[in-house]
C-alpha positions, 0 to 999 in steps of 0.5 A: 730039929722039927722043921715046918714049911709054915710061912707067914705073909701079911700077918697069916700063916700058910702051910707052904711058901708057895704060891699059885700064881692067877690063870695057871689052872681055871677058875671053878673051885675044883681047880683051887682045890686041886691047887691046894691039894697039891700042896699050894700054901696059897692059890691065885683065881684067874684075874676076873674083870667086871664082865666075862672075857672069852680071851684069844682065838687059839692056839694060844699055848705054846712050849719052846726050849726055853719054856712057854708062850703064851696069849690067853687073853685074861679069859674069865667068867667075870667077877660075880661067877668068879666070886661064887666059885672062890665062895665054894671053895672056901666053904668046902676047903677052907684055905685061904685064896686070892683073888685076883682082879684086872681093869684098865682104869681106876673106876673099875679097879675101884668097883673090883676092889670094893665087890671083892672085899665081900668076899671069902678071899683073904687077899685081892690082887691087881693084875697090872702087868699082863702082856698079852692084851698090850694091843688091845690097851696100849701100854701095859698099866705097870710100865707107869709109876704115875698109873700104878699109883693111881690103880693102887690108890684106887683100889686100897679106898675101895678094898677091905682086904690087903691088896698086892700089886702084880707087877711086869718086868717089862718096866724100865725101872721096876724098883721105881715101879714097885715104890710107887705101888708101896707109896700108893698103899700097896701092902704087898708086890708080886713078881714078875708076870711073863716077858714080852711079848714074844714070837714063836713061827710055824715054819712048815705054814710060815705063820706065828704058832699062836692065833693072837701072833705075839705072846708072853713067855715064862718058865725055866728061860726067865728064873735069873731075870726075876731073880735079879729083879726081886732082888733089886726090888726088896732093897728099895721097898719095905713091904714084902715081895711074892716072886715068881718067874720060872721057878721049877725045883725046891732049890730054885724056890729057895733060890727066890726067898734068899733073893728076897722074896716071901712067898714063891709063886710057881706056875710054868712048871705045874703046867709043863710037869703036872701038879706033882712038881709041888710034891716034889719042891715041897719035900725038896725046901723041907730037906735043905732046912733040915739040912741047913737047920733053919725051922721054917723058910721065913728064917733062910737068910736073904742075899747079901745087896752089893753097894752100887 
């Protein structure tokens, strides 16, 4: 039986299942093009605001036993150069891309929103969970089910394209968080982004490895977590979920569709093994649907949801 990796997600097919997540690799289209072709069905821009961030001081990476810590600080060229560079890559490469935005406000979502859909992405992304600026805006937007719907509805006036919440695992009750973004017009969620804020300390200097002192953690550490929280989410919503959270091999890949999810993001481990972890993970899910006799991974069966 011919099997294919092709997935589809949001009514377009895509040659892979998995996803690069936003602020992996940079913003230039020659990052996304090394994305592509390394075998993302779909890539992610750096989250863009209206005007340049230079992010943290460093260090701001760090890698622990358990995976990454991270700070970057949400640095990027700014909407207007992060659209020109996604204008390139879609004229060199033509792949399909999504742009991801980030504001703390309704207004600016608004203004993103609007100032993308002219672009050549095919997807906007509302960055609503990044730890790592929680210091300098107070709670991170997704920890609130009245401020998601609020962003959410926001940006789906103003926007052109299918727009997908990014979502944190640091809310209380993300289902309840994730509800309120599919009720606010959402036409996808993405999840999880890092946990956190957490700590790593420099004993020899007795100071915090990274410069900005607290930073997300990702990679192999938080796999059952996100797991777990894709999988509670896709009882209570209907729209479709792109899961991510220290995915690092096909069978954990695959581990994420049968939890839920409809697409895969992977990031840590690009980061931690290089781009040929994809080569790997791509001909690793291509094996075990052969193996299983599914065609393609739209038809891996989803996890069975027990009753509470």
């Amino acid at each position: 039986m011919a099997v294919s990796l092709c997935t589809r997600f949001l009514g377009r097919e895509f040659s892979s299942p998995l996803v690069l997540p936003a602020g992996i690799l940079g913003m230039s289209y020659g990052s996304l093009q090394f994305a592509h072709d390394a075998g993302f069905g779909l890539v992610t821009s750096k989250s863009l605001s209206l005007e340049p961030r230079k992010g943290h001081e460093g260090p701001v990476v760090a890698r622990f036993g358990g995976g990454i810590l991270n700070s970057l600080g949400l640095c990027n060229p700014g909407i207007d150069a992060g659209l020109k560079e996604i204008e390139e890559f879609s004229c060199m490469v033509k792949a399909p891309v999504m742009v991801s935005l980030f504001a703390t406000n309704r207004h600016d979502f608004e203004e993103l929103a609007g100032r993308a859909s002219d672009s050549a992405a095919v997807f906007i992304e509302l960055n609503l969970s990044c730890p790592n600026v929680m210091d300098e805006f107070g709670i991170p937007l997704a920890s609130s089910k009245e401020l998601v719907a609020d962003m959410v509805e926001g940006a789906v006036k103003y926007a052109k394209l299918p727009v997908v919440a990014k979502l944190s695992p640091n809310a209380l009750d993300l289902p309840v968080i994730a509800l309120a973004a599919q009720e606010a017009g959402a036409a996808a969620v993405s999840m999880i982004n890092t946990l956190g804020p957490g700590l790593l300390i420099d004993t020899a200097v007795r100071k915090p490895v990274l410069a900005p002192r607290y930073g997300g953690i990702s990679g192999p550490a938080v796999l059952p977590l996100a797991l777990k929280l894709v999988h509670e989410c896709v009882g209570r919503i209907k729209i479709p979920i792109i899961g991510m959270g220290g995915v690092s091999s096909a069978d954990e890949a695959v581990q994420m569709l049968m939890a839920g999810a409809s697409m895969v993001g992977v990031g840590s481990a690009v980061w931690l093994e290089g781009a040929q972890v994809l080569t790997r993970m791509n001909a690793g899910i291509r094996d075990y649907l052969e193996r299983e006799n599914f065609v393609s991974p739209d038809f891996i069966p989803k996890l069975e949801r027990k009753n509470v």
